[in-house]
N, CA, C and O of each residue as an XYZ file, in Angstrom:
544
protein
N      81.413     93.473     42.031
C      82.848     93.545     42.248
C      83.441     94.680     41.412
O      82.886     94.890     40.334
N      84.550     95.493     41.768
C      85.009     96.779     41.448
C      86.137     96.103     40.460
O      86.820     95.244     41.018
N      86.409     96.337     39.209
C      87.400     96.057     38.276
C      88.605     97.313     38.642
O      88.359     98.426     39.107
N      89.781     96.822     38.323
C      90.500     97.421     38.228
C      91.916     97.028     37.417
O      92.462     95.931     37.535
N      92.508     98.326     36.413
C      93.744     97.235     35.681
C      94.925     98.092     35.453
O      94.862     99.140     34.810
N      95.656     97.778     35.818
C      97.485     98.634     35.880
C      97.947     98.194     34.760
O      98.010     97.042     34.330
N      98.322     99.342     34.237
C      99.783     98.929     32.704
C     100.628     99.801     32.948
O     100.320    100.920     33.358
N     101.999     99.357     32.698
C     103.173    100.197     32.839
C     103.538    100.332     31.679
O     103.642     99.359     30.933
N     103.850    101.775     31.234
C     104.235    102.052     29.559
C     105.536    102.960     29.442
O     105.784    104.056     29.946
N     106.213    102.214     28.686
C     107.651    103.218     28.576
C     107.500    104.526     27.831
O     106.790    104.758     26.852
N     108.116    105.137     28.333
C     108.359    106.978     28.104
C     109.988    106.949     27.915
O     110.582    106.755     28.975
N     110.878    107.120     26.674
C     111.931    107.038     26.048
C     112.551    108.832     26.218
O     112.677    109.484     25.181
N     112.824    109.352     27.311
C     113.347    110.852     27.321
C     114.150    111.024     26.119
O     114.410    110.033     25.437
N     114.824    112.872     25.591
C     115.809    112.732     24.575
C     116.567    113.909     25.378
O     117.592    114.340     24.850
N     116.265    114.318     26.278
C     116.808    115.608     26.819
C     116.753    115.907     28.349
O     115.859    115.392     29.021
N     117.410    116.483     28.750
C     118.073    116.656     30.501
C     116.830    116.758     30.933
O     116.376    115.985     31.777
N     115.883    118.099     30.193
C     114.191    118.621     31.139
C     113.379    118.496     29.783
O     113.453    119.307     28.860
N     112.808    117.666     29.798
C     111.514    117.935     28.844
C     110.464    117.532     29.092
O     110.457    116.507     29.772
N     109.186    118.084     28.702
C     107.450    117.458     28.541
C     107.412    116.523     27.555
O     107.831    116.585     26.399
N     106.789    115.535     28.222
C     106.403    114.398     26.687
C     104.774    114.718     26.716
O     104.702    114.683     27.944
N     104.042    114.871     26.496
C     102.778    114.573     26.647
C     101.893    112.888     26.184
O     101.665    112.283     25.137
N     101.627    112.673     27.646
C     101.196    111.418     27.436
C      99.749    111.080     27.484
O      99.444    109.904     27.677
N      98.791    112.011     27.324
C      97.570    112.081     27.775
C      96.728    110.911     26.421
O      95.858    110.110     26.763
N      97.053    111.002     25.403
C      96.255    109.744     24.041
C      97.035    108.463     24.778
O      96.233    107.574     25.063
N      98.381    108.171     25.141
C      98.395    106.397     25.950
C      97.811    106.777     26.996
O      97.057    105.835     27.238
N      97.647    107.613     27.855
C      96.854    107.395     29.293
C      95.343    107.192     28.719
O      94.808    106.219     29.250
N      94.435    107.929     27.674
C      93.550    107.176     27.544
C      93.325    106.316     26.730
O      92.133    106.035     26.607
N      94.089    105.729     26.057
C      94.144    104.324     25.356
C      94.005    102.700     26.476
O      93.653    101.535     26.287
N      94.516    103.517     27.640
C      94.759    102.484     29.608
C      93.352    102.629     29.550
O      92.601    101.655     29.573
N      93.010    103.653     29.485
C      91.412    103.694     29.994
C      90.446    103.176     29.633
O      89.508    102.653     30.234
N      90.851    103.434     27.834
C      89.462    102.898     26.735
C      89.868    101.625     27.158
O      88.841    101.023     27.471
N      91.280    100.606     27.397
C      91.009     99.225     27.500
C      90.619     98.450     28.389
O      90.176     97.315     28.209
N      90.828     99.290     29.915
C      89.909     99.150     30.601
C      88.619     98.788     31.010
O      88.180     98.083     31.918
N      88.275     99.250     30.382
C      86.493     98.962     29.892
C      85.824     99.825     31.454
O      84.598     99.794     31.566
N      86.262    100.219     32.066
C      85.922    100.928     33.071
C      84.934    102.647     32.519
O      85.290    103.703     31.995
N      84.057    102.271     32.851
C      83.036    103.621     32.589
C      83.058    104.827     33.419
O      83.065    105.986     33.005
N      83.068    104.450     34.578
C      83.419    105.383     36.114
C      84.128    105.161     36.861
O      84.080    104.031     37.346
N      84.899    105.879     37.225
C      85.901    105.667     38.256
C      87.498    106.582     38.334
O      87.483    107.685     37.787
N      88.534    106.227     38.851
C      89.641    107.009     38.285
C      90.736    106.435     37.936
O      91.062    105.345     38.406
N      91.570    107.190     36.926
C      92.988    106.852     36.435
C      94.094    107.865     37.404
O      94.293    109.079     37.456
N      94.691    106.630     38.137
C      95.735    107.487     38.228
C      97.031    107.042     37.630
O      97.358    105.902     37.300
N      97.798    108.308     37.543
C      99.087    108.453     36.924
C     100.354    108.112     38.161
O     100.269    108.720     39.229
N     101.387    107.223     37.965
C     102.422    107.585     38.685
C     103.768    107.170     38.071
O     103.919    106.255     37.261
N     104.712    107.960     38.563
C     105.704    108.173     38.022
C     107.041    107.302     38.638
O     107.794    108.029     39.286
N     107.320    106.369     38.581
C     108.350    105.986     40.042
C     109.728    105.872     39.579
O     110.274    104.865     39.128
N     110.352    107.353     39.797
C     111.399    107.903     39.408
C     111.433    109.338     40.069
O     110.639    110.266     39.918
N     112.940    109.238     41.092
C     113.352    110.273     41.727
C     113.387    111.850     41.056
O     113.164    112.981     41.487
N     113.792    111.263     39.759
C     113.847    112.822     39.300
C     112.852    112.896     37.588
O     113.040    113.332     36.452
N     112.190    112.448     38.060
C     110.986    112.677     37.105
C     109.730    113.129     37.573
O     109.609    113.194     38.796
N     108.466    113.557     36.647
C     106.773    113.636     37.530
C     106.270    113.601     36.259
O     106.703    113.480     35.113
N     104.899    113.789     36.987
C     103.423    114.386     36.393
C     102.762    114.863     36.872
O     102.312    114.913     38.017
N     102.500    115.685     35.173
C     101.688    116.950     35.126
C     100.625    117.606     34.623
O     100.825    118.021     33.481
N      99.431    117.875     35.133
C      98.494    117.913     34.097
C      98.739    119.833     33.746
O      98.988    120.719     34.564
N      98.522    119.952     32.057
C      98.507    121.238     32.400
C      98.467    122.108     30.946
O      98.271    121.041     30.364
N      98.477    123.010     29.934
C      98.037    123.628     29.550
C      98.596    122.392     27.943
O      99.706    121.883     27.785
N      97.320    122.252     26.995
C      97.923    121.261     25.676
C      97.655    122.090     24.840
O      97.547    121.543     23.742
N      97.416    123.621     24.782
C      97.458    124.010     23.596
C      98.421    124.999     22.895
O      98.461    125.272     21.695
N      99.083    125.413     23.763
C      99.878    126.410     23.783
C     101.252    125.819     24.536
O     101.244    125.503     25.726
N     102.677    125.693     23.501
C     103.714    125.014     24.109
C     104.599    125.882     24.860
O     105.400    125.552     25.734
N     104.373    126.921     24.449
C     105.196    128.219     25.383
C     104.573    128.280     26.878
O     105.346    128.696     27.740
N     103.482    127.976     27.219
C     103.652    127.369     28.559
C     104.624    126.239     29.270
O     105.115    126.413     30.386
N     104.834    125.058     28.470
C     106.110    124.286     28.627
C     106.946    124.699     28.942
O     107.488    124.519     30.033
N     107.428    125.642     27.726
C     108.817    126.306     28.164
C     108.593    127.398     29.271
O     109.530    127.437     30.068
N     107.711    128.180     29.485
C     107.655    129.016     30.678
C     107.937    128.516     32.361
O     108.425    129.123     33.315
N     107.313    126.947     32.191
C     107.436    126.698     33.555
C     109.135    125.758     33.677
O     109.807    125.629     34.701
N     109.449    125.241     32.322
C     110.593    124.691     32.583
C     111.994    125.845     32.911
O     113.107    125.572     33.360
N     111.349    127.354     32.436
C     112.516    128.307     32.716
C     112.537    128.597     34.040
O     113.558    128.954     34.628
N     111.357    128.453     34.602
C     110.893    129.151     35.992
C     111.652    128.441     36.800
O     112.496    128.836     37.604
N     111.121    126.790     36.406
C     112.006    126.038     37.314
C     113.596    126.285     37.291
O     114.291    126.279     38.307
N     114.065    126.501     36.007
C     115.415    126.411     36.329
C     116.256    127.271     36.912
O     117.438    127.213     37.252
N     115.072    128.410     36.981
C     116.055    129.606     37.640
C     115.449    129.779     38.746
O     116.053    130.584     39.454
N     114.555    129.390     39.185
C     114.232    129.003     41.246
C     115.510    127.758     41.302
O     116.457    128.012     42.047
N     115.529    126.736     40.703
C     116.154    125.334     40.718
C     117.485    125.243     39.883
O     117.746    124.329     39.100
N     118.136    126.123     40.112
C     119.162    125.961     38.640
C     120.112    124.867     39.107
O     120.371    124.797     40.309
N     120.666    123.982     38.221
C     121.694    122.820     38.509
C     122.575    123.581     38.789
O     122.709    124.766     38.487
N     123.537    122.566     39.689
C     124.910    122.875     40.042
C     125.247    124.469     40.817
O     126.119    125.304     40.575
N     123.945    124.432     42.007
C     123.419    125.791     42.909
C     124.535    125.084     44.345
O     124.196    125.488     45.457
N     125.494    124.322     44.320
C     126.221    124.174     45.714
C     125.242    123.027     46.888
O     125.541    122.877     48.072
N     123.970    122.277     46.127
C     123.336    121.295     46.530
C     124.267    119.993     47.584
O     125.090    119.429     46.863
N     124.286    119.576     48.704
C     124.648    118.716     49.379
C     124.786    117.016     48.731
O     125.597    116.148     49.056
N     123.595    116.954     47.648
C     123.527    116.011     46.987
C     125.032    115.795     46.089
O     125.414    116.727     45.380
N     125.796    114.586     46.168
C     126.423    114.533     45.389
C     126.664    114.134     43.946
O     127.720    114.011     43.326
N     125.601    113.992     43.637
C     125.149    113.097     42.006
C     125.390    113.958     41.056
O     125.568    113.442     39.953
N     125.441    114.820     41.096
C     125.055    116.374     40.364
C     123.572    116.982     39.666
O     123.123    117.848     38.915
N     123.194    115.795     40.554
C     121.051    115.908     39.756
C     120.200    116.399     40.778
O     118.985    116.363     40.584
N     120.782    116.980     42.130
C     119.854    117.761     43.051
C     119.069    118.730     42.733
O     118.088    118.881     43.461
N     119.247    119.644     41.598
C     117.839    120.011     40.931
C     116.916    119.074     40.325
O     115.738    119.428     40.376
N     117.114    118.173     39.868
C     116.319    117.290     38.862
C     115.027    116.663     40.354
O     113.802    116.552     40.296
N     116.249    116.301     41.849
C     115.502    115.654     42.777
C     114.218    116.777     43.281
O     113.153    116.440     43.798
N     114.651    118.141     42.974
C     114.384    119.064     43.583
C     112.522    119.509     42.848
O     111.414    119.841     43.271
N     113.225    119.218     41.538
C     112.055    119.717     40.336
C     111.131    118.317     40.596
O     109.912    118.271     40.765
N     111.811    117.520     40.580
C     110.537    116.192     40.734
C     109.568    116.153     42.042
O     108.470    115.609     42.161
N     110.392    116.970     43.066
C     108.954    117.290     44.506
C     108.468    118.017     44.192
O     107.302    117.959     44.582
N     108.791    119.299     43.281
C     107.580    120.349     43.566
C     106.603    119.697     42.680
O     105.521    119.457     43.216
N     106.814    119.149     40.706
C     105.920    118.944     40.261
C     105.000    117.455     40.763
O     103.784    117.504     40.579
N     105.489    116.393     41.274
C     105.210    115.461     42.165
C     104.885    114.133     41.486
O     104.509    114.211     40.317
N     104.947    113.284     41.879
C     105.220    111.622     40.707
C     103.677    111.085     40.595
O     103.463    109.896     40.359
N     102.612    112.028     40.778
C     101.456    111.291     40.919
C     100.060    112.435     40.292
O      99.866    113.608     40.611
N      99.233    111.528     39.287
C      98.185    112.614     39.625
C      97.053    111.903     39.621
O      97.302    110.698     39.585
N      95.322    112.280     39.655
C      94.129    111.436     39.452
C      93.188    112.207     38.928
O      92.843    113.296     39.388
N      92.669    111.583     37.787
C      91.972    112.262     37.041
C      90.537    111.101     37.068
O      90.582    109.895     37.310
N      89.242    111.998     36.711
C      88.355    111.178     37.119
C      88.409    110.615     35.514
O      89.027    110.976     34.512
N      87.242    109.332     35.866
C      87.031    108.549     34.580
C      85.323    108.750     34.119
O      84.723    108.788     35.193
N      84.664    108.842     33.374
C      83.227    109.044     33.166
C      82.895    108.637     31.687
O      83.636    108.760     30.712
N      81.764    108.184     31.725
C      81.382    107.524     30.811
C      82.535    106.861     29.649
O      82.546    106.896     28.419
N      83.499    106.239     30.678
C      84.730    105.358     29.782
C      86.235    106.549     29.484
O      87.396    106.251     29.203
N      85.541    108.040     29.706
C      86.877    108.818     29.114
C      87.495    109.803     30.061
O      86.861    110.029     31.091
N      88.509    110.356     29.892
C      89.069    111.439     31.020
C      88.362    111.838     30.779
O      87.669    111.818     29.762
N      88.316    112.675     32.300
C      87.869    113.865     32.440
C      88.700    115.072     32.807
O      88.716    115.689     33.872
N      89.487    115.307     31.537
C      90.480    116.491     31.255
C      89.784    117.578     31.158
O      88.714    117.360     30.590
N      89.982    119.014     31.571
C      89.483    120.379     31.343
C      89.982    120.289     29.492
O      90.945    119.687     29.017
N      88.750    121.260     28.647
C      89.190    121.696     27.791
C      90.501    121.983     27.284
O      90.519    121.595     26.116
N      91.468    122.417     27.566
C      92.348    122.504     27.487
C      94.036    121.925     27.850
O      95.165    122.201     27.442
N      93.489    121.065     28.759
C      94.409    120.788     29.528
C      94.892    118.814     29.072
O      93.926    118.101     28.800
N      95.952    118.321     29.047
C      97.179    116.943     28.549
C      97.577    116.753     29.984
O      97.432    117.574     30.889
N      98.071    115.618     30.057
C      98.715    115.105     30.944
C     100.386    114.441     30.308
O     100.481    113.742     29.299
N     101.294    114.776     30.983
C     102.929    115.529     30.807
C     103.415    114.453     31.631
O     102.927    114.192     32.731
N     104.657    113.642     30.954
C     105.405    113.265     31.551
C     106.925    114.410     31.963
O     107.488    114.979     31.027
N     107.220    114.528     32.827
C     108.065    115.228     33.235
C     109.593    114.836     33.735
O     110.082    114.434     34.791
N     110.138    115.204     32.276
C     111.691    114.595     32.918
C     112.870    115.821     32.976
O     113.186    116.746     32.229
N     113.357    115.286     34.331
C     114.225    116.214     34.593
C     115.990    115.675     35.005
O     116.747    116.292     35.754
N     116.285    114.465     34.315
C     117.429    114.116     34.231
C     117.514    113.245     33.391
O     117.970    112.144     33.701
N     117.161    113.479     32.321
C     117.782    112.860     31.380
C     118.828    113.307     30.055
O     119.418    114.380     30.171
N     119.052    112.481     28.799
C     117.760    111.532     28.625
C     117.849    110.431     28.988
O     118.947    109.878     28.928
N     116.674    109.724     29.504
C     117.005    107.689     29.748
C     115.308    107.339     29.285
O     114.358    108.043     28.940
N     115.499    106.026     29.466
C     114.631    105.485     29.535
C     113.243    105.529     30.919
O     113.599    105.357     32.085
N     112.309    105.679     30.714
C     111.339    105.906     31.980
C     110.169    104.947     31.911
O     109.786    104.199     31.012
N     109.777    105.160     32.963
C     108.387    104.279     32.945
C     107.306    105.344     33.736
O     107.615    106.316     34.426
N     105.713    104.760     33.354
C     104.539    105.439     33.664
C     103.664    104.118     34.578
O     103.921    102.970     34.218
N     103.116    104.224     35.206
C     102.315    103.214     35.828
C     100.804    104.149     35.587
O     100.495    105.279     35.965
N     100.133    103.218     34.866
C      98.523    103.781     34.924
C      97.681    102.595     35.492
O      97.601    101.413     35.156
N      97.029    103.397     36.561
C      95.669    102.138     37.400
C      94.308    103.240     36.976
O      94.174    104.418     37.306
N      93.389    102.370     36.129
C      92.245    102.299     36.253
C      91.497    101.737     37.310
O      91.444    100.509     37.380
N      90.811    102.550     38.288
C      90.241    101.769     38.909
C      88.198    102.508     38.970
O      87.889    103.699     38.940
N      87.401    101.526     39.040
C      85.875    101.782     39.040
C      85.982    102.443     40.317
O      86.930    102.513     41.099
N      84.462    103.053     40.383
C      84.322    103.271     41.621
C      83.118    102.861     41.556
O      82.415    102.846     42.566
């Protein structure tokens, strides 16, 4: 029989767009897991939030892609949305509320270099992460 185990973990934003990096609780889901093989996925279930896997050693990548976005995506661009967060909805499709990373011998399997990012783009509030371990 294939194990599998979901935890939902709060992510506390402090700012309109920021990276949290959540990649040590995503594998803390994993180590308790007890799952050796298989995958973790990440999801995000929030309109104007995501995840992201993507460069943990260097933070000026952070800020590079959060400028990029804002000036392809800049708030308050004449959006149909009336909330005033149609960039935030906008930034949360391209980077996307979901990712899957494999699991092996119990641990991610992250590239050298590379964290997994909670991505908020309307805050700050309170958020949530859903992590499923599942075997394969």
């Amino acid at each position: 029989m294939l194990g599998t185990m979901s935890r939902s973990i709060p992510v506390s934003t402090r700012s309109r767009s920021e990276f949290i990096d959540i990649t040590a609780t995503v594998d803390d889901v994993v180590k308790a897991s007890k799952i050796k093989a298989g995958l973790c996925h990440i999801f995000v279930p929030h309109t104007t939030a995501a995840v992201m896997i993507n460069e943990n050693a260097d933070p000026s990548v952070h800020s590079d892609i959060l400028r990029w976005l804002d000036k392809h995506v800049p708030a308050g661009a004449g959006y149909a949305h009336s909330e005033g967060n149609a960039d935030s909805h906008i930034k949360s499709a391209l980077i996307g509320p979901e990712k899957t990373v494999p699991v092996e011998n119990g641990e991610l399997r992250l590239g050298s270099w590379q964290g997994i990012y909670f991505c908020e783009f309307d805050g700050p509030r309170p958020r949530k992460v859903i992590i499923t371990v599942s075997e394969r």
